[in-house]
C-alpha positions in Angstrom: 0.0 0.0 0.0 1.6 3.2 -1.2 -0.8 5.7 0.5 0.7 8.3 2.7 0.7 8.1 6.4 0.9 11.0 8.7 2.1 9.6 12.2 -0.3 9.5 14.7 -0.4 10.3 18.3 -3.2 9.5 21.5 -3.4 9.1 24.8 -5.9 7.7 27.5 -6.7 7.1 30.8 -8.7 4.4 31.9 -9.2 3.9 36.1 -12.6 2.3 38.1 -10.7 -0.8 38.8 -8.8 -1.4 42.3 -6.4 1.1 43.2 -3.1 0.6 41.0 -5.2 -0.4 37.9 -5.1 2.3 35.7 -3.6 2.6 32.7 -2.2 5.5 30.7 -1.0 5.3 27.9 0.5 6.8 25.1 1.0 6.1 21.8 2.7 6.8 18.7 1.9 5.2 15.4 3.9 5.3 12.1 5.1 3.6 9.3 8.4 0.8 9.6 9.4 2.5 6.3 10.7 5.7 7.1 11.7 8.2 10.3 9.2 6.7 12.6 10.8 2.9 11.9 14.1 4.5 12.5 13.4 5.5 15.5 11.3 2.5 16.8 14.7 0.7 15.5 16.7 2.8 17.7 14.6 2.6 20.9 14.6 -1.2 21.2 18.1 -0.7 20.3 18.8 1.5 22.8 18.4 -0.5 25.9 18.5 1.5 29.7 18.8 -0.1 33.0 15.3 0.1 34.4 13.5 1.4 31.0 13.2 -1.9 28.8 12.0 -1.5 25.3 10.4 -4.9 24.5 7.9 -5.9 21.4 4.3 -6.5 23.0 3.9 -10.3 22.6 0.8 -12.2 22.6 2.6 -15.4 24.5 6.4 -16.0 25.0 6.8 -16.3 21.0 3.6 -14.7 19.1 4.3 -10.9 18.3 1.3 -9.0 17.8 0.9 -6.9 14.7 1.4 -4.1 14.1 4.7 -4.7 15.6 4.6 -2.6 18.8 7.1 -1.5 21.5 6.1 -1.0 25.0 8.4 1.3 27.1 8.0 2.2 30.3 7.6 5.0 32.2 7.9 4.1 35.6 11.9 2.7 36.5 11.4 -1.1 36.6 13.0 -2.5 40.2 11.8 -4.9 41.0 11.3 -8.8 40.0 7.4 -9.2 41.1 6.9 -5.5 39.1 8.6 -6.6 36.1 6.6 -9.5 36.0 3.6 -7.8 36.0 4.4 -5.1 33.6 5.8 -7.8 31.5 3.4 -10.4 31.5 -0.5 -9.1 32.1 0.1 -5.8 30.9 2.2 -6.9 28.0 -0.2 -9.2 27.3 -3.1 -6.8 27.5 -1.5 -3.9 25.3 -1.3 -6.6 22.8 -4.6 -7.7 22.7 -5.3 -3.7 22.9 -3.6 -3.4 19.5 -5.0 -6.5 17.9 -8.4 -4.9 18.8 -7.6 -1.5 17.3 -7.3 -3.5 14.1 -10.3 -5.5 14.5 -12.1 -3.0 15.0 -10.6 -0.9 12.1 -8.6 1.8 13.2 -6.0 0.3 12.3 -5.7 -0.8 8.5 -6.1 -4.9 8.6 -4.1 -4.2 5.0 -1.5 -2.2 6.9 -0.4 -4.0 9.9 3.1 -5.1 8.6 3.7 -1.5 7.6 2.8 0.2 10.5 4.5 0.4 14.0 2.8 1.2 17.4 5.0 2.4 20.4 3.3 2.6 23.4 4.6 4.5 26.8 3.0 2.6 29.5 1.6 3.9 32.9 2.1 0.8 35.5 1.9 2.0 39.1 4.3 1.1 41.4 1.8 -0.2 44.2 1.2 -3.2 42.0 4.1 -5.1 43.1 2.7 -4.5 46.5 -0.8 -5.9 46.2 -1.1 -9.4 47.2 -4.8 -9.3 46.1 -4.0 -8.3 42.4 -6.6 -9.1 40.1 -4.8 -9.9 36.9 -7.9 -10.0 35.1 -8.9 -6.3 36.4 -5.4 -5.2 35.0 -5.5 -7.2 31.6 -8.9 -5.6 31.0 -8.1 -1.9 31.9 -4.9 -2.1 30.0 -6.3 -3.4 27.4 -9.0 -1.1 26.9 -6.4 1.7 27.7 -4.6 0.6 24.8 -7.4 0.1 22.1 -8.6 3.6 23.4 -5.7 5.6 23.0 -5.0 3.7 19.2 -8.8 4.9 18.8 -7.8 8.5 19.7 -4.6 8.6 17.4 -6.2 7.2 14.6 -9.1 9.7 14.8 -7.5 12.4 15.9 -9.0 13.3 18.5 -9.5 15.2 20.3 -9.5 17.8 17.4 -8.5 21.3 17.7 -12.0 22.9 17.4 -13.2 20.6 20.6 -10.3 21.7 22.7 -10.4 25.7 21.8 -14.2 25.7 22.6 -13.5 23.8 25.8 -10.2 25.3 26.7 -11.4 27.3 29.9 -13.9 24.2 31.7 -10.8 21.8 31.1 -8.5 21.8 34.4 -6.1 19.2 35.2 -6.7 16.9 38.0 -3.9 17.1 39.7 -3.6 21.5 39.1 -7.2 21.1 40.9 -6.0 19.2 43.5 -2.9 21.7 44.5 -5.5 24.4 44.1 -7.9 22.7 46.4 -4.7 22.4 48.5 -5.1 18.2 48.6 -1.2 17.8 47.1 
């Protein structure tokens, strides 16, 4: 397929599930061909202690299409973490990007030419929680995942939604400090 691609970008928050659940991801989506394979090439290239680049996987051998590479943006530190991050939540991105082309976002006719990279949002508290529920996290993370593919490929949200909305728009967290909670 010759058609051009502009590189997309999205984010998304999904929460409701058992504190440490929620995901946050963002993504960038390009074509292998080009500046965005370059630099997907040079991020799994480009190991650093505690920031592993690794291809989402499906099971210990089935790469998921389009080929994607989760990084993350908490420091990894821990054994039970890195299992977590690298076995439910790797699993779930996976299935979130098998979804995305399911449900056609993504190009069915495109998925060995495009590349997904996805920054992923794992709290740390995880690693603490003897009561995970794996499933909880696989389902947020996947929908997480799907959701902010959705948002990229759509591109949304579009300028003329966020200038109408600018001013009733305030960050949780600048709420928060205002509301002198942080």
């Amino acid at each position: 397929m010759n058609e051009k691609f502009i590189m997309k970008i999205g984010e998304a928050l999904v929460a409701g599930g058992p504190a440490g659940t929620a995901a946050e991801p963002e993504v960038v989506i390009g074509e292998l061909d080009g500046p965005f394979g370059t630099a997907f090439a040079n991020l799994i290239g480009d190991q650093s202690k505690g920031h592993s680049k690794v291809l989402a996987i499906m099971n210990t051998d089935i790469m998921v299409k389009p080929a994607t590479l989760m990084v993350s943006k908490v420091t990894v530190k821990e054994n039970r973490y890195t299992n977590i991050l690298m076995g439910t939540v790797q699993a779930a991105i996976a299935n979130g990007v098998l979804d995305s082309v399911r449900n056609g976002d993504i190009p069915k006719e495109r998925a060995n030419d495009l590349g997904v990279i996805v920054s992923v949002w794992l709290n740390p508290s995880v690693s603490n929680d003897d009561n995970l529920d794996h499933k909880i996290l696989f389902d947020i993370h996947r929908k997480a995942t799907s959701q902010a593919i959705h948002k990229a490929m759509t591109n949304k949200p579009d300028i003329d939604w966020l200038l109408e909305n600018q001013e009733s728009i305030i960050h949780k967290y600048f709420q928060m400090g205002l509301d002198g909670k942080i």
